[in-house]
C-alpha positions in Angstrom: 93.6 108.9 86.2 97.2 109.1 84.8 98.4 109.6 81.5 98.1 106.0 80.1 94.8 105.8 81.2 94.0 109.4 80.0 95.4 108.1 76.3 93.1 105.1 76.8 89.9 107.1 77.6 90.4 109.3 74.5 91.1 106.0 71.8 88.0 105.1 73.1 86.1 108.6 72.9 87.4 109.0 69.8 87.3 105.4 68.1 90.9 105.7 67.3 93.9 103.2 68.0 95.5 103.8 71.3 99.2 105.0 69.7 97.2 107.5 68.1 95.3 108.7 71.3 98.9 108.5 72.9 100.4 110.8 70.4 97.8 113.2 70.6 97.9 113.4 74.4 101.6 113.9 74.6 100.8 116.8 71.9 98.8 119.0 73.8 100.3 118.4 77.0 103.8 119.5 74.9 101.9 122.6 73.6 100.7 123.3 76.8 103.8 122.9 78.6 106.4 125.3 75.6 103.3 127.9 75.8 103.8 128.3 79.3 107.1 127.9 78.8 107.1 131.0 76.9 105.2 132.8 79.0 101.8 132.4 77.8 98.8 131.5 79.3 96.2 128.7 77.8 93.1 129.0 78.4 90.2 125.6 77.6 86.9 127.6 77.6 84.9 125.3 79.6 87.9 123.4 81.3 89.9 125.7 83.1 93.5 127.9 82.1 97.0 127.3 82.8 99.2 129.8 83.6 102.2 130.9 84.6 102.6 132.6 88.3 105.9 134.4 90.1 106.8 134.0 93.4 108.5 136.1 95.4 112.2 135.7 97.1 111.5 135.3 100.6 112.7 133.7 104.2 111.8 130.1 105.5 113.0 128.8 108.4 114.4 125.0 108.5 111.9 123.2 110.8 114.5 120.6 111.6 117.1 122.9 112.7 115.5 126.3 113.6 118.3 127.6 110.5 116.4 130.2 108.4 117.3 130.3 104.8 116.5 132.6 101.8 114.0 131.0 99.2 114.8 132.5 95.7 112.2 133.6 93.5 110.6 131.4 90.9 107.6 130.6 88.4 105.5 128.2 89.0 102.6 126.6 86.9 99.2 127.1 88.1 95.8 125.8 87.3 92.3 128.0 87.3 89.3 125.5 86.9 86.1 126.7 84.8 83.5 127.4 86.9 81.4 124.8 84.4 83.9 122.3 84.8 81.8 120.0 87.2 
């Protein structure tokens, strides 16, 4: 499912037009996306919680060329699923 169709499943859920559903789609994903931003952690109680996760600096090597190079650190979004989510 992708975000049109996302938008399209919730017009329906929610009997409202499908600019509407759109709108409030791109809301929450916004929210969700400046909160983590931020630095903050959202958690859906019975869905799952976003947060935010560092990695580490470390060494890869190039598998092409056998050339190791240095990986700098970064944050990266990650996703913990409810245990009642299916």
């Amino acid at each position: 499912m992708n975000k049109t169709e996302l938008a399209k499943s919730v017009a329906a859920k929610a009997e409202v037009s499908q600019a509407i559903a759109k709108e409030a789609v791109d809301a929450v994903l916004d929210s969700i996306q400046e909160a983590l931003k931020g630095g903050d952690s959202v958690q859906l109680l019975g869905f799952g919680t976003f947060s935010v996760a560092e990695r580490s600096a470390r060494t890869a090597k190039n598998p092409r060329t056998g050339e190791v190079v240095k990986v700098p650190a970064k944050k990266v979004a990650k996703f913990k699923a409810s245990s009642s989510l299916i």
